[in-house]
C-alpha positions in Angstrom: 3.5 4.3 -25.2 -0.1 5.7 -25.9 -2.4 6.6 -23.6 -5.9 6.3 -25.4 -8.4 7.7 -22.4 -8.4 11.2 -21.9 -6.7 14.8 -22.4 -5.1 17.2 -20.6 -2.7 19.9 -20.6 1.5 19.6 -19.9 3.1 19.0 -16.5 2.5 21.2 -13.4 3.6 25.0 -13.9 7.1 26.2 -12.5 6.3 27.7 -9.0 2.9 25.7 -8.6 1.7 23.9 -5.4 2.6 20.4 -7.0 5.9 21.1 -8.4 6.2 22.6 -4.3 5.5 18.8 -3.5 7.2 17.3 -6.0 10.7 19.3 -4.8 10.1 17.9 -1.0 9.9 14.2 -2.1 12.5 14.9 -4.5 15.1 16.0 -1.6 13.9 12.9 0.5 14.7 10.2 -2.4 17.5 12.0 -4.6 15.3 11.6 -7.7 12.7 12.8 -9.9 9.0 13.0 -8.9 5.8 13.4 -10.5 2.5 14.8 -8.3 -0.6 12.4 -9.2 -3.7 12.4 -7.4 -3.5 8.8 -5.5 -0.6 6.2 -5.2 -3.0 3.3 -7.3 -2.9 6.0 -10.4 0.5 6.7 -10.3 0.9 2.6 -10.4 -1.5 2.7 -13.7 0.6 5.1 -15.0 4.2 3.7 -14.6 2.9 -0.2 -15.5 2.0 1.1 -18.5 4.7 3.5 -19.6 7.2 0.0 -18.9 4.9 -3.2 -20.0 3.3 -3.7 -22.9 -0.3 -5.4 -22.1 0.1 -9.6 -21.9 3.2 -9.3 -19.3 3.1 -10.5 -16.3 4.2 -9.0 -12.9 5.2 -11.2 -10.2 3.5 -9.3 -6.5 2.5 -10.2 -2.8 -0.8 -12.1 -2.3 -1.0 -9.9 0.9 -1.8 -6.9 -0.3 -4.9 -4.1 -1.4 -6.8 -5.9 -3.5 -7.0 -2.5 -5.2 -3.7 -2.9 -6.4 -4.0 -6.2 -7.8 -7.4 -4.5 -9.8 -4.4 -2.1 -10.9 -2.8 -4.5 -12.7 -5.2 -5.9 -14.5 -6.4 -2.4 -15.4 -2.9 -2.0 -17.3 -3.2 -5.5 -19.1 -1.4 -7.4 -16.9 -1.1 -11.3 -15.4 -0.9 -10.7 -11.7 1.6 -13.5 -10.1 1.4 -14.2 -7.2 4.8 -14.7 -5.1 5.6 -16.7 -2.1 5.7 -15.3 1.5 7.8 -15.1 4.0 5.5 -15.8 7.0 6.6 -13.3 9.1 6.5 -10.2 7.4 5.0 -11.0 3.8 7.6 -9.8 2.3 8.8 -11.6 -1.3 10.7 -14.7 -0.6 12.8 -14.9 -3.5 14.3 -18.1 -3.3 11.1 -19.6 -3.4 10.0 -18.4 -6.8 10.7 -21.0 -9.3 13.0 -20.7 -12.1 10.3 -20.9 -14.5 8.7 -17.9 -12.8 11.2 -15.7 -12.9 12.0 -16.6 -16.7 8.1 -15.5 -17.2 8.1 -12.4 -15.7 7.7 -8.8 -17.6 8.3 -7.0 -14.4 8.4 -7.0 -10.4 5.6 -5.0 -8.0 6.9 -5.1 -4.1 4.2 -4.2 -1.5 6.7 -2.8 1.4 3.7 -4.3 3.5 2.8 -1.7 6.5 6.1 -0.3 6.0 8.1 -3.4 6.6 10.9 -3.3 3.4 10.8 -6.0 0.3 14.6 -7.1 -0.2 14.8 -4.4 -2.9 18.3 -4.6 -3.2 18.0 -8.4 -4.1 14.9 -7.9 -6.3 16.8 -5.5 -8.4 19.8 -7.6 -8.7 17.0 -10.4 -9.9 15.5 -8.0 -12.2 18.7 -6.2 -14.0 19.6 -9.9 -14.3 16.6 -10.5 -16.2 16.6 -7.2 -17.7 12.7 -6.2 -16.6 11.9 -3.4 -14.3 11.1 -3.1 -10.9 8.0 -1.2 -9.6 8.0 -0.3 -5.4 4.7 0.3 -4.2 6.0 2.3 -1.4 2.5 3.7 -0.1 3.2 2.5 3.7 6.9 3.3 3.3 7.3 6.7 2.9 10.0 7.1 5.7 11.4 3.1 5.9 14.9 2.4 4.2 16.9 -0.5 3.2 20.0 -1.4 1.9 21.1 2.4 3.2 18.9 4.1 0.9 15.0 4.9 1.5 12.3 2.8 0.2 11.1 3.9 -3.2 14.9 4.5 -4.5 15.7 1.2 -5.8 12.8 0.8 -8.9 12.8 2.2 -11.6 9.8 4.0 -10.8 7.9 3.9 -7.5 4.7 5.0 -6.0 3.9 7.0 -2.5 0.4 7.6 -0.9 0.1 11.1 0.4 -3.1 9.4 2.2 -0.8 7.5 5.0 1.7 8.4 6.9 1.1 12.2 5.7 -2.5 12.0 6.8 -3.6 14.6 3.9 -6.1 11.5 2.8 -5.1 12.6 -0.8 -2.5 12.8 -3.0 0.3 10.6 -4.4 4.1 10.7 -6.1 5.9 8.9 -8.8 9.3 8.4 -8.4 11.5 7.4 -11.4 14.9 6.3 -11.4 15.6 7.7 -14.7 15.7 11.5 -15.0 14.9 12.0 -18.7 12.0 9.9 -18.5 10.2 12.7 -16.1 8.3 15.1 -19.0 7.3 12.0 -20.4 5.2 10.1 -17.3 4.1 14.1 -16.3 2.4 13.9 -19.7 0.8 10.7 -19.4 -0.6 11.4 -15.8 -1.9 14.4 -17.5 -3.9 12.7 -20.5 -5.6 10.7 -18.0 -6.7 12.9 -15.5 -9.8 13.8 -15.1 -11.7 17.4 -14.6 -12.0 18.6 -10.6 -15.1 17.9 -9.7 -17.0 21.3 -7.1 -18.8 18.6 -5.7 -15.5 16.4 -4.2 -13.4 19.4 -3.2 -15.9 20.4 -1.6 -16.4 16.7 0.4 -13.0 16.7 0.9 -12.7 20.2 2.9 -15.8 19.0 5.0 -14.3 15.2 5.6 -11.7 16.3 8.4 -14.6 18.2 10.0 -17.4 15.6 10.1 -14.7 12.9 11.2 -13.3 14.2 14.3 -17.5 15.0 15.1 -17.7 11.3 14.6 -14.8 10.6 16.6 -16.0 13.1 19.5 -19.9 11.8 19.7 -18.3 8.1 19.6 -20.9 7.8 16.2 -18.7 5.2 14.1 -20.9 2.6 13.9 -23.9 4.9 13.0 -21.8 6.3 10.7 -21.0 3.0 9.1 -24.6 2.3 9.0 -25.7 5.6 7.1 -23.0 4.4 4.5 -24.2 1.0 4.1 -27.9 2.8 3.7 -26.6 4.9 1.3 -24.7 2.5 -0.6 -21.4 4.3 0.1 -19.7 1.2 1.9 -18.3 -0.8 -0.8 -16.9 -3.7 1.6 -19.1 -5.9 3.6 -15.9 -7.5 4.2 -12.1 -7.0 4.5 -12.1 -7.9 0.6 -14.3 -5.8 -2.1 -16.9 -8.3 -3.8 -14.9 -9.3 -6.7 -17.7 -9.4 -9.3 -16.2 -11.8 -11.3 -18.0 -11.8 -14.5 -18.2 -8.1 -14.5 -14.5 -8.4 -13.9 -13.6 -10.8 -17.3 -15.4 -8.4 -19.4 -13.1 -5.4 -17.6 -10.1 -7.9 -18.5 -11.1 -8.7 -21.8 -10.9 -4.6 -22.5 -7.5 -3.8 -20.7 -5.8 -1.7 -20.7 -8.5 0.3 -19.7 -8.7 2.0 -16.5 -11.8 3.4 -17.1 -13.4 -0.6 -17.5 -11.8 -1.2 -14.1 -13.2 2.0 -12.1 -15.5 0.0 -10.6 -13.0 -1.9 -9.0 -9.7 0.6 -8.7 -11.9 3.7 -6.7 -12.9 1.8 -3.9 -12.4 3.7 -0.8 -11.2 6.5 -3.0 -13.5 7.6 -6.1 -11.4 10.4 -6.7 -8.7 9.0 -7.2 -7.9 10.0 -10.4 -9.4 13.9 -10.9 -7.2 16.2 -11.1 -6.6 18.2 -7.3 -7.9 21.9 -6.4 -5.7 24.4 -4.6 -7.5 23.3 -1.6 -6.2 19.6 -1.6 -3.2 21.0 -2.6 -2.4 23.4 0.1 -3.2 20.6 2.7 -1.2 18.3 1.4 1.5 20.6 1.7 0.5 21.4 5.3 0.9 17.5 6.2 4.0 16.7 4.1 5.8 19.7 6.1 5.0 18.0 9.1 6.2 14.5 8.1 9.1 13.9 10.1 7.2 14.9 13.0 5.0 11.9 12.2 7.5 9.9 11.2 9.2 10.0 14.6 6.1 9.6 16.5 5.5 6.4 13.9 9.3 5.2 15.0 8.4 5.7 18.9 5.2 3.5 19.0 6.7 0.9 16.6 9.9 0.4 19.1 7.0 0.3 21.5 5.3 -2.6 19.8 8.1 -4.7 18.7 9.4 -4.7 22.3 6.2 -6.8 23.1 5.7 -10.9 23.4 3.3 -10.2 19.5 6.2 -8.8 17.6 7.2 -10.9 14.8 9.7 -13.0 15.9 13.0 -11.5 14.3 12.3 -8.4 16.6 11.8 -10.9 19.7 15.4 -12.4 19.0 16.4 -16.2 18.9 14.5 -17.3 22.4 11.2 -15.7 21.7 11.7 -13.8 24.7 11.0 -9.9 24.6 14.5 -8.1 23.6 15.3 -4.4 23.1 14.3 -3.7 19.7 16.6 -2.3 17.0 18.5 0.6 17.9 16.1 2.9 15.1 12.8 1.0 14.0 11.3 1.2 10.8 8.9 4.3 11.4 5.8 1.9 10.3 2.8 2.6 9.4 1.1 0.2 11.2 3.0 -3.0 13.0 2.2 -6.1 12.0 1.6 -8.3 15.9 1.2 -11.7 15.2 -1.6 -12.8 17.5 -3.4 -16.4 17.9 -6.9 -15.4 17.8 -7.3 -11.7 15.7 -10.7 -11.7 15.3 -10.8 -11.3 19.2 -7.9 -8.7 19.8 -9.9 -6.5 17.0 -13.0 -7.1 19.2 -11.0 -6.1 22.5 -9.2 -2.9 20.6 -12.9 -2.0 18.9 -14.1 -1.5 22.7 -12.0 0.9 23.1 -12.2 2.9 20.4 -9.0 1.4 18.5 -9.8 0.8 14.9 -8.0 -2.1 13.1 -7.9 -1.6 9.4 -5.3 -2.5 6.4 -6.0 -6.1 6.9 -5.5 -8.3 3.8 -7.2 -11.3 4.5 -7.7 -13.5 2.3 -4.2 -13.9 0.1 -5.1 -12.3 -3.5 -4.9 -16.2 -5.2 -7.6 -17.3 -2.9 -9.5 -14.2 -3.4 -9.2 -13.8 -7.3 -8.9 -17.6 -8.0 -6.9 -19.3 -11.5 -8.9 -17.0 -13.8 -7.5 -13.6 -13.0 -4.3 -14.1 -11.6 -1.1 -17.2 -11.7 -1.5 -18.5 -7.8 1.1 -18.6 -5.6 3.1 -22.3 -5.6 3.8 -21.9 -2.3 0.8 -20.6 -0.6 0.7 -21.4 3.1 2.8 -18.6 3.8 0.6 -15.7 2.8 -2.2 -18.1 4.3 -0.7 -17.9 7.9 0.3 -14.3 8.1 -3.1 -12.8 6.4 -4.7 -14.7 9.0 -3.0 -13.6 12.3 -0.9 -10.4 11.5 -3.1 -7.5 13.9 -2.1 -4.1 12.0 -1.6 -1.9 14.8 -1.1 2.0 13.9 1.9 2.8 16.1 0.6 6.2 16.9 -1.6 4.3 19.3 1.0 1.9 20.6 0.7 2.4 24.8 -3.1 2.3 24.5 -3.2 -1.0 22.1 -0.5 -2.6 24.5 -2.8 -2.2 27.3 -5.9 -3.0 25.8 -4.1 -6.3 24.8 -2.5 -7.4 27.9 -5.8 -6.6 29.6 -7.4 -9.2 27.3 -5.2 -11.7 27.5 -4.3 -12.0 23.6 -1.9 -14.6 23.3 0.9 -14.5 19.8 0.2 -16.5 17.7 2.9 -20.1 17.3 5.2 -19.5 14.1 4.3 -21.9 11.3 6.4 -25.2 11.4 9.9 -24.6 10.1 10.6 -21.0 10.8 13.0 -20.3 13.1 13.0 -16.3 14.9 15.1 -14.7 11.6 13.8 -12.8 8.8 13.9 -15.3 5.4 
């Protein structure tokens, strides 16, 4: 593969702060890892090491749109799977034949760190001899099949944004040893110089946060962005600019013809990280199980609760102890009847919603960018009433939604309490 945009030098030193946090991912998932800046440029980086530019990788419609702007970015036909209802994740059975025959490679979403059926999808894809891709970015602690998420691709991605709080950083994860010089390489050539200017935004940001959060300023402070034309989303979706966007297409691969779209939320998402970022990155990975237990504690919470997606209610609907260890989420997906309403409720008391994904990618992108799902009304019905609730914040969400009488949402017609 050649990478045509940028240069840089080799892989991290021996001894260096990334090769520090590439050896404590490596002992979680038993395989090599690479330090990148963010989880959507490790993506770039591994679509185009494994597909040439015309393939076409089947994905979730419920998922960051910057992901699907990924895709393109690496000269790729986004298709769009169907949904299982409940948890978004790939229903398999319900991609066509012809689909599958199609396909270059697969992209799961491991949506708020609820599992894809990895084990099936890379029975599917060694079948059809294409790779599989696990966007693990919510996941970084969730397993299936008795291995953890990000272990059954041949290369995945992790944000170090989530779960490890360090709002920076990311990993890919390949399957195949030898290939590891190689993709250090290309994340090299593509990185670009550190920038004073963002380290120095980026030491300030945890600061001039927690003064937000103290002076309860986070709508003034939305408004200053909107003023100054830092708030790129009016809306849960980024404008999709869509003849800007076939002229980006028409380029790809190109991420540098994308940037517009891909650095949403993150505009540094591909310069290359100071000692600074590094060291608290670090700081947060070393506290991850911490995290991750408090993630597991307030997700057991949640799924115990009348909104929990029905395969954690059990076969009567009724509330039920939940599994014996949850998934340690990063946020848990209730499935509520009205969610513009419980967002308004959990807004009043200072419980931000985000990581919503509404609407599915087809709708959003339409024929031209990307194959639509064939079966859409799953993705339809869950990006409509699935209420991401960060489980760090599970007793105080509970009780702002009892309070306010949010009632679950009725499961589309034909899905019984079971996962599938």
């Amino acid at each position: 593969m050649a990478m045509r945009e940028g240069a840089g030098p080799g892989s991290a030193r021996p001894g260096s702060q990334p090769e520090r946090l590439e050896e404590t991912m490596r002992r979680r998932l038993g395989r090599e890892c690479v330090y990148v800046p963010s989880c959507r440029y490790g993506l770039y980086v591994a679509l185009r090491h494994w597909c040439p530019p015309g393939g076409r990788v089947l994905m979730s419609p419920v998922n960051d749109d910057v992901i699907f702007f990924v895709v393109l970015a690496a000269g790729l036909r986004p298709v769009q799977a169907p949904v299982n209802p409940v948890d978004a994740s790939i229903d398999i059975d319900a991609v066509p034949d012809e689909v599958w025959g199609s396909l270059s490679a697969v992209l799961t979403t491991n949506l708020y760190g609820n599992p894809d059926p990895a084990p099936q999808l890379r029975e599917r894809c060694d079948a059809l001899g294409i790779p599989l891709f696990e966007d693990a970015a919510h996941a970084i602690g969730s397993e299936i099949g008795g291995r953890p998420v990000g272990a059954w691709g041949d290369a995945s991605v992790f944000s170090l944004s989530k779960h490890v709080g360090a709002q920076a950083g990311g990993m890919l994860s390949v399957a195949d040893p030898g290939l590891r010089e190689a993709l250090a390489k290309s994340c090299e050539d593509l990185l670009l110089p550190q920038r004073a200017t963002a380290e120095a935004a980026y030491a300030v940001r945890p600061y001039a946060e927690a003064a937000v959060r103290a002076l309860r300023l986070r709508r003034a402070a939305w408004a200053t962005m909107r003023l100054l034309g830092l708030a790129e989303r009016e809306e849960i979706r980024m404008p999709l600019r869509p003849r800007e966007l076939a002229r980006a297409v028409a380029a790809a691969p190109d991420l540098g013809a994308h940037d517009p779209w891909v650095r949403v939320d993150m505009h540094d998402y591909r310069l290359r990280s100071g000692r600074l970022r590094l060291a608290r990155i670090g700081r947060r990975l070393d506290r991850l199980d911490e995290v991750l237990a408090a993630c597991r504690a307030g997700t057991e919470l949640l799924l115990s609760t009348r909104w929990a997606p029905p395969a954690a209610r059990g076969a009567t609907g009724q509330r039920t102890r939940p599994p014996e260890r949850a998934q340690p989420l990063f946020r848990v997906p209730l499935l509520v009847a009205d969610r513009d309403a419980a967002i308004a409720a959990l807004a009043r008391r200072g419980i931000v919603v985000g990581y919503l994904y509404d609407p599915p990618l087809d709708d959003y992108a339409g024929e031209e960018f990307t194959d639509v799902s064939p079966a859409p009304e799953g993705a339809r019905w869950f990006a409509r009433h699935a209420l991401p609730v960060d489980p760090l914040h599970a007793r105080a969400a509970v009780e702002v939604l009892e309070e306010s009488g949010v009632r679950p949402a009725g499961l589309p017609e034909g899905r019984g309490p079971s996962r599938g």
